[in-house]
C-alpha positions in Angstrom: 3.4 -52.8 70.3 1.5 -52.2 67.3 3.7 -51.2 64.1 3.7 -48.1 62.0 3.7 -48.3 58.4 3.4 -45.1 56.5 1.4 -45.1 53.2 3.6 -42.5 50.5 0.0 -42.2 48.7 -0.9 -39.6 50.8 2.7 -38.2 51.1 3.8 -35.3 49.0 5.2 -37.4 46.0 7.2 -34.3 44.7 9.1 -34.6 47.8 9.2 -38.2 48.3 12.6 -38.8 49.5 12.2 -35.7 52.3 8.5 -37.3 53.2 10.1 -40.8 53.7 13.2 -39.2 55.8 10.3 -37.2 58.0 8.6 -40.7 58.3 11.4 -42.4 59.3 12.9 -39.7 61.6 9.2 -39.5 63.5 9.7 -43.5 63.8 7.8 -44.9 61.8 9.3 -48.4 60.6 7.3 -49.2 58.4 6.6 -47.7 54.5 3.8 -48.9 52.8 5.0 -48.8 48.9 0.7 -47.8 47.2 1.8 -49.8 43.5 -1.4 -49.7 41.7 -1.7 -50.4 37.6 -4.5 -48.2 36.3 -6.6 -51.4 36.0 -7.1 -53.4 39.3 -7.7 -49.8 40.4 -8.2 -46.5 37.7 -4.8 -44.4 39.6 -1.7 -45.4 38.5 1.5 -44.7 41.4 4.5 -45.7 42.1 6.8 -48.5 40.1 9.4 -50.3 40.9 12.1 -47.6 39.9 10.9 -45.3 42.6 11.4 -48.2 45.4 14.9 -49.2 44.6 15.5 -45.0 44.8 14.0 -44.5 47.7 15.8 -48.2 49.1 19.1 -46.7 48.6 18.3 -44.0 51.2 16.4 -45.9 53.9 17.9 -49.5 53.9 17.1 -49.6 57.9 13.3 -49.5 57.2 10.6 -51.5 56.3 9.4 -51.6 52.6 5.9 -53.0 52.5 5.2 -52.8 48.6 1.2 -53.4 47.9 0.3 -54.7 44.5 -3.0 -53.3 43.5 -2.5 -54.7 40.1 -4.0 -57.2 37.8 -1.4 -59.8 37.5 0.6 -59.6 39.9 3.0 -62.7 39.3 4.8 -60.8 36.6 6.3 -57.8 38.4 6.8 -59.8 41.6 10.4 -60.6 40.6 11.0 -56.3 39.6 9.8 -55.2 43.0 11.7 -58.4 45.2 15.0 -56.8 43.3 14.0 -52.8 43.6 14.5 -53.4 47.5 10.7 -55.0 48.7 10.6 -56.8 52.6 6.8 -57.8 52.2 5.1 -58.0 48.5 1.2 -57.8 49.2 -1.3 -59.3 46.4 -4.5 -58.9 46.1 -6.9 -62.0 46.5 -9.3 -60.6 44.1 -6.5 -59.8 41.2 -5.9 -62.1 38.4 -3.4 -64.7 40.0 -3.1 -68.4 41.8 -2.4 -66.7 45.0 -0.6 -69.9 46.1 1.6 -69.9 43.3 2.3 -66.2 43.9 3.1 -66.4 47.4 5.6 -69.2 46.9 7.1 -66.9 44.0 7.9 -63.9 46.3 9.3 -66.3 49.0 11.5 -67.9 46.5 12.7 -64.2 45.8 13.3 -63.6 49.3 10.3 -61.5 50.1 7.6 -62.3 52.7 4.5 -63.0 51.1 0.8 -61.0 51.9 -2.4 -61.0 50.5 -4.8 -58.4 50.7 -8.5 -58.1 51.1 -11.0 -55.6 49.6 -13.9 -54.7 51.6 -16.9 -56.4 49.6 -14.8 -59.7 49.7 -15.7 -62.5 52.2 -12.8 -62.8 55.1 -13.3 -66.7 54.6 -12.1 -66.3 51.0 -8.2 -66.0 52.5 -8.4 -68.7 55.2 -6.9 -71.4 52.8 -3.8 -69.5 52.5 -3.2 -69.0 56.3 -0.8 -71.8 56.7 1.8 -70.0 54.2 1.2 -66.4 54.0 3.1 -64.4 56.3 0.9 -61.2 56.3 -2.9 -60.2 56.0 -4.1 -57.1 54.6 -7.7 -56.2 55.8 -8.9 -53.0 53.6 -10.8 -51.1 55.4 -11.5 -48.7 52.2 -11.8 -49.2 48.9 -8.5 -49.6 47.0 -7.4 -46.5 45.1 -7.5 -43.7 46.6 -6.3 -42.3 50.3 -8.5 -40.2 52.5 -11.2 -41.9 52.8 -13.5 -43.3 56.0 -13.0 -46.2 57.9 -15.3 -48.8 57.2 -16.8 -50.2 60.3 -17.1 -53.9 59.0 -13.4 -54.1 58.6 -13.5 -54.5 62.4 -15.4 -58.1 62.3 -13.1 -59.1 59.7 -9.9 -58.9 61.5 -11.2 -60.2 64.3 -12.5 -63.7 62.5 -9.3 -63.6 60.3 -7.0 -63.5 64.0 -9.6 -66.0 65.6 -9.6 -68.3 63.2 -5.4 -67.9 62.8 -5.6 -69.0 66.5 -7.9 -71.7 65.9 -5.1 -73.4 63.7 -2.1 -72.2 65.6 -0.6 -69.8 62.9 0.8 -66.6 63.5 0.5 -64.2 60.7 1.0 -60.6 61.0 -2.5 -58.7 60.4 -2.6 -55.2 58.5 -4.9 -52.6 58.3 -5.4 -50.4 55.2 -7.2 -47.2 55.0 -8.8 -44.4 57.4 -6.9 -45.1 60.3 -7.2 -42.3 62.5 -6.8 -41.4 66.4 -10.4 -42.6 67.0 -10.3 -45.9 64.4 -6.8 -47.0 65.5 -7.8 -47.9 68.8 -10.5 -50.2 67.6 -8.6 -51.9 64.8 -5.9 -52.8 67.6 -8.4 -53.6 69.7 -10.0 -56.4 67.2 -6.2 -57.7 66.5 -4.1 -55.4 64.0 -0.7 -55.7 64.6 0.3 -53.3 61.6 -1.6 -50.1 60.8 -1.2 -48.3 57.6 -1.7 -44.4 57.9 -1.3 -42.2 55.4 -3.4 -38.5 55.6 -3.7 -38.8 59.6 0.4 -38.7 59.8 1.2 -36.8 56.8 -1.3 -33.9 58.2 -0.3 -34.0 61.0 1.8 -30.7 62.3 3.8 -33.0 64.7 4.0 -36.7 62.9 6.1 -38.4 66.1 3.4 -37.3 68.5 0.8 -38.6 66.3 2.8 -42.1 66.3 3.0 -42.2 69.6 -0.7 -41.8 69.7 -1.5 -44.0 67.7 0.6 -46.9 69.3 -0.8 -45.9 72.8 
């Protein structure tokens, strides 16, 4: 069954400990930790202070801390210790993505890299042999809300072929406009993690709209 992993972008941050207890409570297993830098991307979120806070009070979930930040390899090490499962960095950042994936395995993480919607899905197919999780965007990094875009679809569905093609088994994740009518479809094309964040933070009755979602 497709996985649950709830974006605290789109959460109401001056509640964040109550949103992530709602969350958890609705069962979703997942959280999905938005770090951006104010450079890679013009918001700046959540820091590593926040995650080890919020780790203290959910140690039974998930944390799923995406780097939308320029260099990446020098707060890998700050947000393995503030409480991180998966560390996601961005292919397009300023990093040797090999190099930073062995750093956040050597720190006891598992090791993604994410993919911005104007980037080529064949960019990441040299790193499928050691990263343990994709992250297809399927809006522009930055800011929550927006649309689905429809291309994201052919790029999780090459990214899976071709991880079947050479016998690997990384998890697929997809960021961004993931709704009751685009959930379905990103599933469909081989997903096996969907981040949601205004969908299940809007919605009046967030289990049902879980259960949705995974059906």
């Amino acid at each position: 069954m497709v996985k649950i992993s709830a974006s605290v972008l789109n959460a109401d941050l001056s509640a964040l400990g109550e949103e992530v207890a709602r969350a958890k409570a609705a069962g979703a297993p997942w959280l999905h930790i938005d770090v951006m830098d104010g450079v890679f991307v013009p918001p700046m979120t959540i820091g590593d202070v926040v995650v080890s806070s919020l780790r203290e009070r959910n140690k039974d979930m998930v944390f799923d801390s995406h780097l939308m930040v320029e260099q990446p390899e020098r707060v890998i090490t700050t947000f393995a210790e503030a409480g991180s499962d998966y560390i996601s960095v961005h292919v397009e950042s300023n990093c040797d993505v090999s190099n930073t994936v062995r750093k956040i395995k050597e720190c006891g993480c598992r090791a993604g890299i994410a993919i911005n919607p104007p980037t080529l899905i064949e960019t990441v197919f040299d790193y499928l042999e050691i990263a343990d999780m994709f992250v297809v965007m399927s809006v522009n990094p930055g800011y929550g809300g927006q649309k689905f875009i429809p291309t994201s679809l052919d790029k999780i569905a090459r990214l899976r072929e071709e991880a079947n093609l050479r016998g690997v088994k990384p998890l697929i994740q997809v960021d961004g406009g993931i709704n009751a009518e685009t959930a379905p479809l990103a599933i469909k094309a081989g997903a096996d993690i969907l981040v949601v964040g205004s969908y299940l933070w809007n919605s009046p009755d967030m289990k049902s709209a879980i259960e949705l979602l995974q059906s």
